[in-house]
N, C-alpha and C positions, 0 to 999 in steps of 0.2 A: 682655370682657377678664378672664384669670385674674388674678387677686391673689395676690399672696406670703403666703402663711402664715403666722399671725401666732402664738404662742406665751407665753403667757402660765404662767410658771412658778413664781411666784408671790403670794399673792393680793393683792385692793387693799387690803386694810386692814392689811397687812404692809410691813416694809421692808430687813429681812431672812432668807438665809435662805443655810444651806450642805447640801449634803446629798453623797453619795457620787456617785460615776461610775456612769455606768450600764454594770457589765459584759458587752454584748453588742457584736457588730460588722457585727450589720444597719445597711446604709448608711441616713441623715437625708434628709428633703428639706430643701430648702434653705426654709429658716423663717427670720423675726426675731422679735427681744423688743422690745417699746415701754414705758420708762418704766421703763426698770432696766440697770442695769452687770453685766457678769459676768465672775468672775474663776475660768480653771479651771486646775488643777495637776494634770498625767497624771506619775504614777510609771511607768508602764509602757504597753504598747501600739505598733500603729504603725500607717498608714498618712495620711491626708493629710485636713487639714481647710481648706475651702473658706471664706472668710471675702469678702463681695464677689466683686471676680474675681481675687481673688490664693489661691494655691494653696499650702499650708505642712505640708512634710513634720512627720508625727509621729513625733519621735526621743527619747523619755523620756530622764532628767526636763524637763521643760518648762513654760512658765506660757503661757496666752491670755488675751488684755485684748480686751474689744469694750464699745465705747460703746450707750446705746440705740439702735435703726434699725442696725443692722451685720445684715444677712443671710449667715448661716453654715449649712452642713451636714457631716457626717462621712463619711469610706468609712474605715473599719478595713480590718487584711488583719490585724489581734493584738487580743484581748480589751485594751481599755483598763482600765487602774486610777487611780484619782485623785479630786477632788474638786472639786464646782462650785459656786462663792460665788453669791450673787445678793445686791444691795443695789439701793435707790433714794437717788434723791440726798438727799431730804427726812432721811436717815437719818444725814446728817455734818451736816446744818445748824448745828449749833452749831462746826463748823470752816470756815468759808467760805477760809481760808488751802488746807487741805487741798484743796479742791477745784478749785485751781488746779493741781495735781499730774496732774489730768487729760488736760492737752495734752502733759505729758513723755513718757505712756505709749506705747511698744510694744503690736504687737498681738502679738508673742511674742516669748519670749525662751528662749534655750536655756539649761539652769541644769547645772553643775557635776557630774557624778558624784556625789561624795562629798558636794555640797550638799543636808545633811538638814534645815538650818534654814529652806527654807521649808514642807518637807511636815511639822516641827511646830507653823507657824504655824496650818496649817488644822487638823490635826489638833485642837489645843487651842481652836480657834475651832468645832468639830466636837463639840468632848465638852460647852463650853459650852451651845453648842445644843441638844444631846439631854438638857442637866437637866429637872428637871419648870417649876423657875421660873428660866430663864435670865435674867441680869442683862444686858440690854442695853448698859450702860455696860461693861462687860467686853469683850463683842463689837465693842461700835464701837472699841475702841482695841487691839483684835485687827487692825482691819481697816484701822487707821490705819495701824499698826505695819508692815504689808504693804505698802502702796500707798507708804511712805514707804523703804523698800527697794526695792521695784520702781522706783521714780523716781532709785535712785541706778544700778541696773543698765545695762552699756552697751548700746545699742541694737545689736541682730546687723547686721551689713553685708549689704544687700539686705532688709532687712528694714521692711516699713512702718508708720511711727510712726501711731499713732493719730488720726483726722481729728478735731478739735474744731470747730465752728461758730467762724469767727474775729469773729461779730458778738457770739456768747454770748461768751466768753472775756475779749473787749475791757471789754465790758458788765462783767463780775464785777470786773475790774480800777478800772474806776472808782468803782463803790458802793464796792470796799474802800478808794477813796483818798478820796469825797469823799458817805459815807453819812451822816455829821455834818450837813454846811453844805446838802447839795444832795438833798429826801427827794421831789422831781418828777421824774416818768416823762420829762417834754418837754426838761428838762436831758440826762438821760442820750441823748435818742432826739439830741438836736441835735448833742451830743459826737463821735455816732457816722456822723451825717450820713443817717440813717435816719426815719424817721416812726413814732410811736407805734405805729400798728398795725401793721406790720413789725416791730420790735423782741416787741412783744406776741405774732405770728404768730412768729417765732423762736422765741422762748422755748418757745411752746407747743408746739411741734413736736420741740426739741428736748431736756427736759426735763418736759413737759408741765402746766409752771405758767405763770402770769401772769409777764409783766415786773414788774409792780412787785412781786409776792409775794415778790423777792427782796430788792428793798431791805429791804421789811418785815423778812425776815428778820434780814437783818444788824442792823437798829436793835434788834431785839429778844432776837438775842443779846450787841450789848453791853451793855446794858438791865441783862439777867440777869448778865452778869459782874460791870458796877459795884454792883447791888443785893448779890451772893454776897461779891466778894471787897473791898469797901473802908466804910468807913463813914461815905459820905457819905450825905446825907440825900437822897428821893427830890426834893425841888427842886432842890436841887446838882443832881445825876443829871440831872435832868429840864431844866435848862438849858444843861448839857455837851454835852445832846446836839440840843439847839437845839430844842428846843420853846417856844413861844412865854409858856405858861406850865403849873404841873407840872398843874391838872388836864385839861389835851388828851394830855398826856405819860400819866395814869394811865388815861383814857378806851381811849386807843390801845394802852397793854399790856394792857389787860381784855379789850379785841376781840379779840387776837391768843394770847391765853394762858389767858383766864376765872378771871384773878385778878389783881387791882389790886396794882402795885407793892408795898403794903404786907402784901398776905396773900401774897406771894408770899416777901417779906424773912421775915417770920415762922415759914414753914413752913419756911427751912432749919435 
């Protein structure tokens, strides 16, 4: 049995990345990417990109949204111009709100003639990229700035919204409501009426991490916020956030970060 082509366009120890259109109009075969989001903006060009089995005229300007596992190829019939984002999710982690933005998205949206303000979003997310020592915090709320736009854009008629996993989605919804009181995988799997390793097998399939990696997450970027922006003391901290007491609380940021609550308050 042939396999679908897998495409890997940018590397694993990366988690962003923007770079130009590729100006040619040799047609694609139909490839996917695993384990990254991609966002493209064609100034110019035409002819039809294949996304799944839905078929979407290229009429510049325009934006394309595909989630990871989205099989897409191109036939041109006009040299394309524009730019292609690539992100992983690991790469907003410290916005788990943001990432719920994901289920609003379109997988295209047709943009305005005279709309130049999103081809200076990439741009300037493009010139950041090409410094010698790009500030990643710069890029990520380039890219925040985008997706937060894009989620206010109206969805084209006839046009299909972007599939999210409705067990991942639900899932993210709960740790943001109950990652305080409730830090067990078998809470969340029960919630969902799902079994650990289903939940687990989700995840990984469609983000390519563990179920629980993501609680982790969360707990540990609000961790990082109460240690940054407030000055309470890491016991406070460490009991707010329901830890039984503050040394499992400074064990368990060490594991997750390789610095203890306090060398972490001190390095800012």
């Amino acid at each position: 049995m042939e396999e679908i082509k897998v495409n890997r366009k940018i590397e694993i120890n990366k988690f962003f990345k923007i770079s130009r259109m590729k100006e040619v109009i040799k047609p694609t075969k139909p490839h996917k990417h695993e384990g990254y989001f991609e966002i493209i903006f064609l100034s110019e060009g035409a002819g039809v990109h294949i996304i799944d089995e839905h078929n979407y005229s290229v009429e510049p300007p325009l934006l394309f949204y595909m989630n990871p596992g989205h099989v897409h190829c191109w036939e041109f019939s006009k040299i394309p111009k524009g730019y292609v984002c690539i992100f992983k999710e690991v790469f907003l982690s410290a916005y788990p709100d943001i990432k719920l933005i994901f289920s609003k998205l379109s997988t295209k949206y047709n943009l305005p003639q005279k709309n130049i303000s999103i081809e200076s979003d990439f741009k300037l997310m493009r010139e950041e990229y090409e410094r010698d020592y790009p500030d990643l915090d710069i890029l990520r709320h380039y890219l925040i700035i985008l997706l937060l736009k894009m989620s206010h854009f109206p969805i084209p008629k006839g046009n299909v919204q972007t599939e999210v996993n409705p067990t991942l989605f639900k899932y993210r919804q709960l740790i943001e409501e109950h990652y305080i009181e409730e830090k067990n995988l078998e809470y969340y799997a029960d919630k969902l009426s799902v079994s650990k390793r289903v939940l687990n097998s989700t995840c990984k399939k469609e983000i390519g991490r563990s179920a629980s990696s993501l609680i982790s997450e969360r707990i540990i970027v609000e961790s990082k916020r109460l240690l940054k922006h407030s000055n309470n003391s890491i016991s406070e901290i460490a009991y707010h956030l329901n830890f039984n007491d503050p040394s499992h609380f400074a064990k368990f940021f060490k594991g997750k970060t390789n610095l203890t609550p306090g060398q972490f308050r001190d390095k800012l």
